[in-house]
C-alpha positions as CSV (number, residue, x, y, z in Angstrom):
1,X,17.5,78.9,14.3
2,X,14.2,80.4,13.0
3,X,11.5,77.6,12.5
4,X,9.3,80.1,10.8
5,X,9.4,79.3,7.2
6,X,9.7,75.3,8.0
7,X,6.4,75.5,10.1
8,X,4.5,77.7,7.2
9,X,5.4,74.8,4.4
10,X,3.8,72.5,6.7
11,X,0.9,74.7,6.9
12,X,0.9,74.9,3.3
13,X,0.7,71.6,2.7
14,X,-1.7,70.4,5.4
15,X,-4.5,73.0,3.6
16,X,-3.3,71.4,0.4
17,X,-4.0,68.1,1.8
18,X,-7.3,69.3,3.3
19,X,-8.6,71.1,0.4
20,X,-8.1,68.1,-2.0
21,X,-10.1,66.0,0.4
22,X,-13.1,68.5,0.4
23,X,-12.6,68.6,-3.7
24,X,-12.0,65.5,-4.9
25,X,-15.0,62.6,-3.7
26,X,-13.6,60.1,-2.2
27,X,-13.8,57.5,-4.5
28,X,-14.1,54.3,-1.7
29,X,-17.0,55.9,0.2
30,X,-19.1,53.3,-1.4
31,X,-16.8,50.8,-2.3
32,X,-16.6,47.0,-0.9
33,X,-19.2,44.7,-0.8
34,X,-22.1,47.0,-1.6
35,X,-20.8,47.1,-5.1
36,X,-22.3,44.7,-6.9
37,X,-20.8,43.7,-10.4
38,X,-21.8,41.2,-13.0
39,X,-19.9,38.1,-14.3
40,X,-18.2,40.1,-17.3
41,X,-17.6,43.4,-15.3
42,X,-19.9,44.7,-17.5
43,X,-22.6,46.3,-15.4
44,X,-22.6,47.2,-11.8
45,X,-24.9,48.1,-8.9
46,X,-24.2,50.3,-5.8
47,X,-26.4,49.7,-2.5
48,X,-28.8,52.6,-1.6
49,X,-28.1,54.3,-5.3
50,X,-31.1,55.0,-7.5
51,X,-29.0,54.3,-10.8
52,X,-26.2,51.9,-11.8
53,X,-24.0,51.5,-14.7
54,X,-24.4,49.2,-17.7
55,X,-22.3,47.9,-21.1
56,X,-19.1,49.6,-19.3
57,X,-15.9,49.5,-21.6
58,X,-12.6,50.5,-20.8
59,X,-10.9,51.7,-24.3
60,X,-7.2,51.9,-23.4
61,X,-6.2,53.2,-27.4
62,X,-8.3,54.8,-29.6
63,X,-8.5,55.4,-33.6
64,X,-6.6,57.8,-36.3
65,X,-8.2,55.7,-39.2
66,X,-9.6,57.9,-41.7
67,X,-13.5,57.1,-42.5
68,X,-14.5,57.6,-46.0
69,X,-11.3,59.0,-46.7
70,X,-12.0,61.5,-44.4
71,X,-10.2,62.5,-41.2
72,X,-12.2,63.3,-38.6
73,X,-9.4,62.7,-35.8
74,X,-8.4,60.7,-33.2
75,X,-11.4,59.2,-31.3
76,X,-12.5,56.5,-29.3
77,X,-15.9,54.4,-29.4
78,X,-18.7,55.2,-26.9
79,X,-21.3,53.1,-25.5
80,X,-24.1,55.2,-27.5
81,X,-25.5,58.9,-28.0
82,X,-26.4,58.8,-24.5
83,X,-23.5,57.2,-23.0
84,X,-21.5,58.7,-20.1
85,X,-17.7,59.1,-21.2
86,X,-14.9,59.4,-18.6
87,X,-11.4,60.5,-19.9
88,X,-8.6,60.0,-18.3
89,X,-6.5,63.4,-18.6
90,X,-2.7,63.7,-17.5
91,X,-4.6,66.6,-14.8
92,X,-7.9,65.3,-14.0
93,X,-10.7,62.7,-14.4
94,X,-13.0,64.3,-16.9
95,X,-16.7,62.9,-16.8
96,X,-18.9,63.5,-19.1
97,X,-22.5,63.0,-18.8
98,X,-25.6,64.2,-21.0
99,X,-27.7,66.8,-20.0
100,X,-30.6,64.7,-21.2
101,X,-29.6,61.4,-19.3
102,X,-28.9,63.3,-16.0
103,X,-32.3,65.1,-16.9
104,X,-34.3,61.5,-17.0
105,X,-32.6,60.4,-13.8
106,X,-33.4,63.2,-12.2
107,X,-29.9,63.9,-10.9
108,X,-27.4,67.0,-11.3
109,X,-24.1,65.6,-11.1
110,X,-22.7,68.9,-11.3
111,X,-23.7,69.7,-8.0
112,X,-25.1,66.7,-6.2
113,X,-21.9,65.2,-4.3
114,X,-24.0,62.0,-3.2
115,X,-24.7,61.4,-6.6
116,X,-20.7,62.2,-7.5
117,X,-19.7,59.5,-4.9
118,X,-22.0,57.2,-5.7
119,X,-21.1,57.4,-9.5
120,X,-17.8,57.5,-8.7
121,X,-17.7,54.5,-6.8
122,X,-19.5,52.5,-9.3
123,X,-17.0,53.7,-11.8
124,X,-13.9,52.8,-9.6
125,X,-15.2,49.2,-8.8
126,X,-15.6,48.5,-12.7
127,X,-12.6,50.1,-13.6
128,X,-10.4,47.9,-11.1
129,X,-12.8,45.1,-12.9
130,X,-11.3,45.6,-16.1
131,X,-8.4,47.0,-15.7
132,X,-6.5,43.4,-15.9
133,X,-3.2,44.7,-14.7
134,X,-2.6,48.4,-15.9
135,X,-3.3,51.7,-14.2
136,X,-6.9,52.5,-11.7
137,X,-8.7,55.7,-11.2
138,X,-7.9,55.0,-7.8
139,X,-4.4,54.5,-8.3
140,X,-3.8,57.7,-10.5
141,X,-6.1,60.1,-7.6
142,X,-7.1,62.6,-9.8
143,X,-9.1,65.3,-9.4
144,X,-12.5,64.8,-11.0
145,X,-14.7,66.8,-12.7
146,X,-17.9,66.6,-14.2
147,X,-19.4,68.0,-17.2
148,X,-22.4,68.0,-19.8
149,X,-20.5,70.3,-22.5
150,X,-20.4,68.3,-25.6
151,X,-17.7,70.8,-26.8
152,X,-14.3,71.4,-24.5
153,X,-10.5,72.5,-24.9
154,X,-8.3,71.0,-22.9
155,X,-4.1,71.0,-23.6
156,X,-4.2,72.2,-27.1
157,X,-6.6,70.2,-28.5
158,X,-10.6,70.1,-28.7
159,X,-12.7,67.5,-27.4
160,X,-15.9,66.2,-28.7
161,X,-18.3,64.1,-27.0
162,X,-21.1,62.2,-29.0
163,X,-19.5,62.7,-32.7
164,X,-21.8,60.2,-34.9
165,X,-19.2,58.8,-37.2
166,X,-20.9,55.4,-38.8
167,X,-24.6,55.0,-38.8
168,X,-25.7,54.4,-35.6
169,X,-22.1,54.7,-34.0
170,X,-20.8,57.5,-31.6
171,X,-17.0,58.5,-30.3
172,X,-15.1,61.3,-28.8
173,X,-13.1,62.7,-31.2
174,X,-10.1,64.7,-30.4
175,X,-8.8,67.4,-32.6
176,X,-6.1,70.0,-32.7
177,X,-7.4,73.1,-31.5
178,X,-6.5,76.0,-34.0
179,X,-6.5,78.8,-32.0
180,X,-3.7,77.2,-29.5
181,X,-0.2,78.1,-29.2
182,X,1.4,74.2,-29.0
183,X,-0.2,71.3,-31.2
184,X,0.0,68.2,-28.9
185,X,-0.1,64.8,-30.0
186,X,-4.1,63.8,-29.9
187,X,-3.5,60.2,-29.4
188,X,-1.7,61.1,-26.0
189,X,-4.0,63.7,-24.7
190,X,-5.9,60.9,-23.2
191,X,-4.7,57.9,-21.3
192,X,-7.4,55.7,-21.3
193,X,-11.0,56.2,-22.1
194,X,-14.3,54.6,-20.2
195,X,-17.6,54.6,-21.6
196,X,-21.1,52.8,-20.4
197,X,-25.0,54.2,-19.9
198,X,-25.9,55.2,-16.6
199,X,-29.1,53.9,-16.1
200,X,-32.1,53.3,-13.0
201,X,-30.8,50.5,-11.1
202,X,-33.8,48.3,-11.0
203,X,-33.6,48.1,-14.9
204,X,-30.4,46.2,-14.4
205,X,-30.0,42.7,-12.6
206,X,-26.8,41.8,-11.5
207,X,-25.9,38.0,-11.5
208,X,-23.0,37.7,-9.6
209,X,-19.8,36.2,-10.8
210,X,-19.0,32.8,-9.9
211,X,-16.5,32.5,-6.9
212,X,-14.1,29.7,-6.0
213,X,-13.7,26.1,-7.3
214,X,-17.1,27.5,-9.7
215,X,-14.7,30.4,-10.9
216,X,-12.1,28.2,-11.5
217,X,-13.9,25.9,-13.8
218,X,-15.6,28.5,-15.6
219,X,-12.4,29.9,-16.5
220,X,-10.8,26.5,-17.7
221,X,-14.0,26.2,-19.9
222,X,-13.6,29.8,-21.5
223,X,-9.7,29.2,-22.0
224,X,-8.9,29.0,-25.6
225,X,-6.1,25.8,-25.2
226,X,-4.9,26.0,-29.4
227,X,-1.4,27.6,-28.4
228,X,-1.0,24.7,-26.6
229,X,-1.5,22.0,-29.0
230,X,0.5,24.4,-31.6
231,X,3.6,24.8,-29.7
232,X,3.1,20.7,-28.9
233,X,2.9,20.2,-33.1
234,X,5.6,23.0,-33.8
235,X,7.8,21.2,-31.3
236,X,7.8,18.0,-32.1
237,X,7.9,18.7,-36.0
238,X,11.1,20.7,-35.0
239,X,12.6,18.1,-33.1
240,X,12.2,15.9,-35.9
241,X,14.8,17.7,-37.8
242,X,16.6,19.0,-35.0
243,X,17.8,15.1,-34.1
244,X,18.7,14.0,-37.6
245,X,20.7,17.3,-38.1
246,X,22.0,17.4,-35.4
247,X,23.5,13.9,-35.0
248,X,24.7,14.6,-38.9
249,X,26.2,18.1,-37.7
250,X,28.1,16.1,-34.4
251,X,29.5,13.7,-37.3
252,X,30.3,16.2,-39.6
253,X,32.5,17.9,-37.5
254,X,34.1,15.0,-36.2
255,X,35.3,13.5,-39.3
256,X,36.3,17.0,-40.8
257,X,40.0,19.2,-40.2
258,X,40.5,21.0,-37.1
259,X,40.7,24.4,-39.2
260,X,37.9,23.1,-40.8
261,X,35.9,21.8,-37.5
262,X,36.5,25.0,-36.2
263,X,34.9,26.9,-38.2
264,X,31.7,24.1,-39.0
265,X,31.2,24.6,-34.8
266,X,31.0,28.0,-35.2
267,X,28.3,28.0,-37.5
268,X,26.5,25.5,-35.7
269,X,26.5,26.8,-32.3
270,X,26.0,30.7,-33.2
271,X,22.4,30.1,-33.2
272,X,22.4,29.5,-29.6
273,X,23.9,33.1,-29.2
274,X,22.5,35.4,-31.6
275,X,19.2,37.1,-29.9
276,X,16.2,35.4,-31.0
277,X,14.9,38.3,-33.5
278,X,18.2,38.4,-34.8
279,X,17.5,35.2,-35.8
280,X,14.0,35.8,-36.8
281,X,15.1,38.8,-39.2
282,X,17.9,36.8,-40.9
283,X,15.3,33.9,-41.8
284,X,12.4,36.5,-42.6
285,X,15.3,38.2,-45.2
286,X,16.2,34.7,-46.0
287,X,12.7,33.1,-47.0
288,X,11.1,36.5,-48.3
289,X,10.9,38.9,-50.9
290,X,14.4,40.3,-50.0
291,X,16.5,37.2,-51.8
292,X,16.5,35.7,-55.2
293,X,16.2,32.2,-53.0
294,X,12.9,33.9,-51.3
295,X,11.2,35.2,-54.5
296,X,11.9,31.6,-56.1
297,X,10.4,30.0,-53.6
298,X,7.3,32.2,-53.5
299,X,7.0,31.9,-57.5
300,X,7.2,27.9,-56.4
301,X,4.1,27.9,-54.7
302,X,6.1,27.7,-51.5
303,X,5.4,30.8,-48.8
304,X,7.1,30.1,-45.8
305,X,6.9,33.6,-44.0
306,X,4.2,33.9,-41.9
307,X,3.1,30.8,-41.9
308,X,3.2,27.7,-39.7
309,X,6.0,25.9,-41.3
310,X,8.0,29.3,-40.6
311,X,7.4,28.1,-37.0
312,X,8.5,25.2,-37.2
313,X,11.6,26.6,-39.1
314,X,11.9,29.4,-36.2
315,X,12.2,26.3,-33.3
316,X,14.2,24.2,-35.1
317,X,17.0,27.0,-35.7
318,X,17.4,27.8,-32.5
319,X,16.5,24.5,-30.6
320,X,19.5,22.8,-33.2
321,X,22.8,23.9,-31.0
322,X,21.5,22.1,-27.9
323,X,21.3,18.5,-29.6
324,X,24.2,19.3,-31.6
325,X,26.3,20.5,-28.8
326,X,25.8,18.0,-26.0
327,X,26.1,15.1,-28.7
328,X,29.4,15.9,-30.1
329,X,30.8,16.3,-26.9
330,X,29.3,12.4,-26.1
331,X,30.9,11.1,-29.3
332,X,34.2,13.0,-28.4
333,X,34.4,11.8,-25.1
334,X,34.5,7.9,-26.5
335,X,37.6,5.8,-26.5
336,X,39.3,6.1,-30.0
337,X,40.9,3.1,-29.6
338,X,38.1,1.2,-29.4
339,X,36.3,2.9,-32.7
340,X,40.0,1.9,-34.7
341,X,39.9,-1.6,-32.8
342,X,36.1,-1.9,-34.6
343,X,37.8,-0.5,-37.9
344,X,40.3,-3.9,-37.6
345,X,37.4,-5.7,-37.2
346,X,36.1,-4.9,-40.9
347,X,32.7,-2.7,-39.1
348,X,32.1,0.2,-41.7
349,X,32.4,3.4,-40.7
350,X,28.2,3.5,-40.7
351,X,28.1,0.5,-38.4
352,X,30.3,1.8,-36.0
353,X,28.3,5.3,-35.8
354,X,25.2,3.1,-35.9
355,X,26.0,0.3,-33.8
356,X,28.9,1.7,-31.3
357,X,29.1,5.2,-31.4
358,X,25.5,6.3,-30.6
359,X,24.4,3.4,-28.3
360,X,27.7,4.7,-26.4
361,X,26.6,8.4,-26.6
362,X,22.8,7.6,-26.1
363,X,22.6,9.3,-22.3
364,X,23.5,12.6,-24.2
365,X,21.3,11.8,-27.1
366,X,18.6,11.7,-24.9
367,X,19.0,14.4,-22.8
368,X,20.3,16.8,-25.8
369,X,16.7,15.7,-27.3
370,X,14.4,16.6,-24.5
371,X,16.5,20.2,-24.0
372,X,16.0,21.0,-27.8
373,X,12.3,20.2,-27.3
374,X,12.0,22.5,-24.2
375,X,13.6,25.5,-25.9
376,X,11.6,24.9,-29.2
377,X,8.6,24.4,-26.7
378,X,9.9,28.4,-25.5
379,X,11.0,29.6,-28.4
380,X,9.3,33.9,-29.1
381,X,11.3,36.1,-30.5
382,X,12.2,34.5,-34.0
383,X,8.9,32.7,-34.4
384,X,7.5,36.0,-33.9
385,X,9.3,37.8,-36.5
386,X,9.0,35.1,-39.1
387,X,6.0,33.7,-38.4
388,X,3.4,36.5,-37.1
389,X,0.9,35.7,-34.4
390,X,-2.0,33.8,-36.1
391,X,-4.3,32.4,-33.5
392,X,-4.3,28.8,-34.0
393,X,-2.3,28.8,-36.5
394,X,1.3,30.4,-35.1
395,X,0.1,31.3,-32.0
396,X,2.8,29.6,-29.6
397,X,2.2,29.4,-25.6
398,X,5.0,31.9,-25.3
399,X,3.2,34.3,-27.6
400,X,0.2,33.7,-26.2
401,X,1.6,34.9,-22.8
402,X,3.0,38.1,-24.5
403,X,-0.4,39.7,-26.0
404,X,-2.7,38.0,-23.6
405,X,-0.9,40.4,-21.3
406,X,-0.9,43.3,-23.6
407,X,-4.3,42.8,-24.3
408,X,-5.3,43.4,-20.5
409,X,-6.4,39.6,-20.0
410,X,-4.1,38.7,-17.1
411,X,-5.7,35.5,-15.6
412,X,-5.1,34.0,-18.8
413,X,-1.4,35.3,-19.4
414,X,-1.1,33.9,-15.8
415,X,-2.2,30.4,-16.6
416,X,-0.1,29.9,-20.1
417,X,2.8,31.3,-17.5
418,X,1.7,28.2,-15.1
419,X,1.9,25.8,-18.3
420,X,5.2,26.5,-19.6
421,X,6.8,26.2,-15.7
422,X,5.2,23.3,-15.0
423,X,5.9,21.8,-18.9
424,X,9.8,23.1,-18.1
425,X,9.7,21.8,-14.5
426,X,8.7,17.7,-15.5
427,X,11.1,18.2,-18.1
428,X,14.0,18.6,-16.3
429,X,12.7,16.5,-13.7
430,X,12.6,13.4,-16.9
431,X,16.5,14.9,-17.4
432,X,17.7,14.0,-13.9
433,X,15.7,11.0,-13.1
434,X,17.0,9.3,-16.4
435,X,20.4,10.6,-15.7
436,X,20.1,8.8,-12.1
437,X,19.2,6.0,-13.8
438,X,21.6,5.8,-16.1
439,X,24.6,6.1,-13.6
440,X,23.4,3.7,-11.4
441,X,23.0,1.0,-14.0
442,X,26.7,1.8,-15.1
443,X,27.8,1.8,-11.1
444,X,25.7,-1.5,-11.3
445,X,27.9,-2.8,-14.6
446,X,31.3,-1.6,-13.0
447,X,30.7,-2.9,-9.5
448,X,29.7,-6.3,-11.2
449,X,33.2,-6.1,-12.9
450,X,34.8,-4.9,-10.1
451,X,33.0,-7.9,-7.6
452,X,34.1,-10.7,-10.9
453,X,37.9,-9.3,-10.9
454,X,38.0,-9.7,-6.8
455,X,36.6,-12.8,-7.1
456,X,39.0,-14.3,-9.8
457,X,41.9,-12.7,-7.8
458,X,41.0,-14.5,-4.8
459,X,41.1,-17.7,-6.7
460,X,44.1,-17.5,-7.9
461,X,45.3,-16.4,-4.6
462,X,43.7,-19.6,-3.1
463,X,44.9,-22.2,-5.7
464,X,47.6,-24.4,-4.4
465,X,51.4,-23.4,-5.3
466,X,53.4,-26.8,-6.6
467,X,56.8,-26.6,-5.0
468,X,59.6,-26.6,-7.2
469,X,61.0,-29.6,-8.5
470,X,57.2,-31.7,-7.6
471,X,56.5,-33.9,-10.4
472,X,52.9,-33.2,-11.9
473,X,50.7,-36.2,-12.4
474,X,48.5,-36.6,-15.6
């Protein structure tokens, strides 16, 4: 069998391999501990480089808004006229640094590989920094190239470092490029953008950030706690209704037809299986502009959408089948002979809900309560729809876990992820330990019975038998 053409693809690609190592700088030949960076991964140090890098921003989108009502393209904000710019293409790293800036640090980056590496490094350690979950330089390892060109094509398009837009404020502004065959989307040319001033490093002192238990405390003294206390209000408000409804909904349906119970269950339970938006879009329609109930609500005085009592609307909705359910099965599973033996007694038919009935069914009561409250406590999707995300107004935990995350702040998507689990977790915990409770004061109760029955059967089993035809004294 002739190995020929299998050895020359390995050949091929081991001077691939090679080649890319010799082109690309490798980006960790500074990193580690030498990299210093500050608190807010803002600035950053490199030991035994003359320059380091200060007000870094990662800019993952960028802008299509016109200014002055005119279009000038998609862009993204720079640190200043004489900030560096790195673009991340779908082919390359593309660095961009000023011909005057590399001119008062007395480095060519264009040819000076230390002062690539070094740069580069610097770069990687503040983009890992800040990258709060999404893509790394280092993770994409692409090849890099540096430039001082304000003006370059790349894909169709035209790139523009340095653009003044605003007074005083500069971008890289990405337009079609005329002359090119395909037109490509501007606002994917780029995947994300980084832009900071590359400056002497003694101008910049670095203090570092706070490690450990300090760490941990300075981020539980930054953490902004108001989705808390408004899922905490939304929930309870919604549990509010979500018990009186529901206990009226259990009743309803017990006192109604079958054909007619039927089809009152149906209504009531199809909340816990529609999707949440579902949900969310049939009350926005509901409560908006869309319906003659909406718009007379709105000429009321009374705007619901996008509010806070839309929130509370959103949890109760869906939160409402879980009392309603578990309590109607409670009131179905009593005795009916015992409800028509209160009935003979006179008892209205209030009392006996009242005074029987949900003392009976109280074990399911409770525990339909404290599940409604959970998946109030959890509700997204429909308080999202109806309600918006207002911070501290509708901003639930759940939602604040959502664009925490898609804002690129992690740690604290992380810690409103903790909450919820350990808010769910003592929750069901309250649900068993009252349910243990609960069985063993009934065991209690029926081995009380059980001990009084055995006891008055022994009796009777004890007592003397008079013999027939024995005269009894009085």
């Amino acid at each position: 069998m002739n190995n020929r053409p299998k050895r020359f693809a390995i050949v091929i690609v081991v001077l691939a391999v090679v080649s890319t190592m010799l082109v690309i700088p490798p980006l960790l030949a500074y990193a580690g501990e030498q990299v210093s960076i500050d608190a807010q991964g803002t600035a950053a140090t490199l030991e035994g480089s003359s320059f380091g890098i200060d007000d870094f921003a990662r800019n993952n989108k960028g802008s299509n808004r016109a200014y002055e009502g005119e279009y000038l393209g998609y862009r993204y904000p720079m640190a200043g006229s004489n900030g560096f710019v790195a673009l991340v293409l779908e082919d390359k790293l593309l660095v961009f640094i000023p011909k005057k800036v590399q001119t008062q640090l007395g480095v060519d980056f264009s040819i000076d590989k230390t002062a690539q590496q070094q740069f580069l490094a610097l770069l990687s350690a503040l983009d890992s920094f800040n990258a709060k979950g999404g893509f790394t330089i280092e993770q994409l390892g692409l090849p890099v190239v540096f430039t001082n060109e304000a003006i370059l094509k790349h894909a169709g398009s035209i790139i523009t470092f340095g653009v003044e837009v605003e007074p005083g404020y500069y971008y890289t502004v990405l337009t079609l490029d005329p002359d090119a065959a395909t037109k490509p989307d501007t606002s994917k040319v780029v995947t994300f953008m980084e832009t900071g001033f590359i400056v002497p490093a003694d101008d910049l002192l670095i203090e570092a950030a706070p490690e450990g238990w300090d760490a941990f405390v300075g981020f539980l003294s930054n953490m902004d706690y108001r989705p808390f206390w408004v899922s905490l209000r939304t929930s309870l408000t919604a549990l509010i209704f979500v018990f009186v409804l529901g206990l009226a909904a259990a009743r309803l349906t017990l006192r109604a037809s079958n054909r007619v119970k039927d089809i009152l269950d149906a209504l009531f339970t199809i909340p816990l299986v529609l999707p949440p938006t579902v949900i969310g879009f049939l009350l926005l329609v509901a409560f908006g502009n869309s319906t003659a109930f909406g718009r007379w609500l709105i000429n009321n005085g009374i705007e619901i959408v996008f509010s806070w009592p839309a929130a509370v609307l959103a949890a109760t909705v869906v939160a409402f089948p879980l009392l309603y359910r578990t309590v109607r099965g409670a009131f179905e599973a009593q005795d009916p002979e015992m409800l028509d033996v209160a009935r003979t007694l006179g008892w209205s038919e209030s009392r006996i809900f009242f005074r029987l009935m949900m003392p009976l069914a109280w074990p399911s009561i409770a525990a339909g309560t404290v599940l409604a409250f959970a998946r109030a406590m959890g509700e997204f999707g429909a308080t999202l729809f109806v309600a918006g995300n207002f911070a501290g107004v509708t901003q639930t935990m759940p939602l604040a876990i959502y664009f925490e995350w898609m804002g690129g702040r992690t740690d604290a998507a992380v810690f409103w992820v903790v909450v919820v689990i350990l808010i769910s977790f003592v929750i069901i915990l309250a649900i068993n330990l009252y349910a243990r409770h609960t069985q063993k004061f009934r065991l209690g109760i029926a081995s009380e019975k059980e001990t009084e029955d055995f006891g008055d059967s022994l009796d009777m089993t004890r007592r003397p038998r008079r013999k027939k035809g024995a005269i009894v004294e009085h």
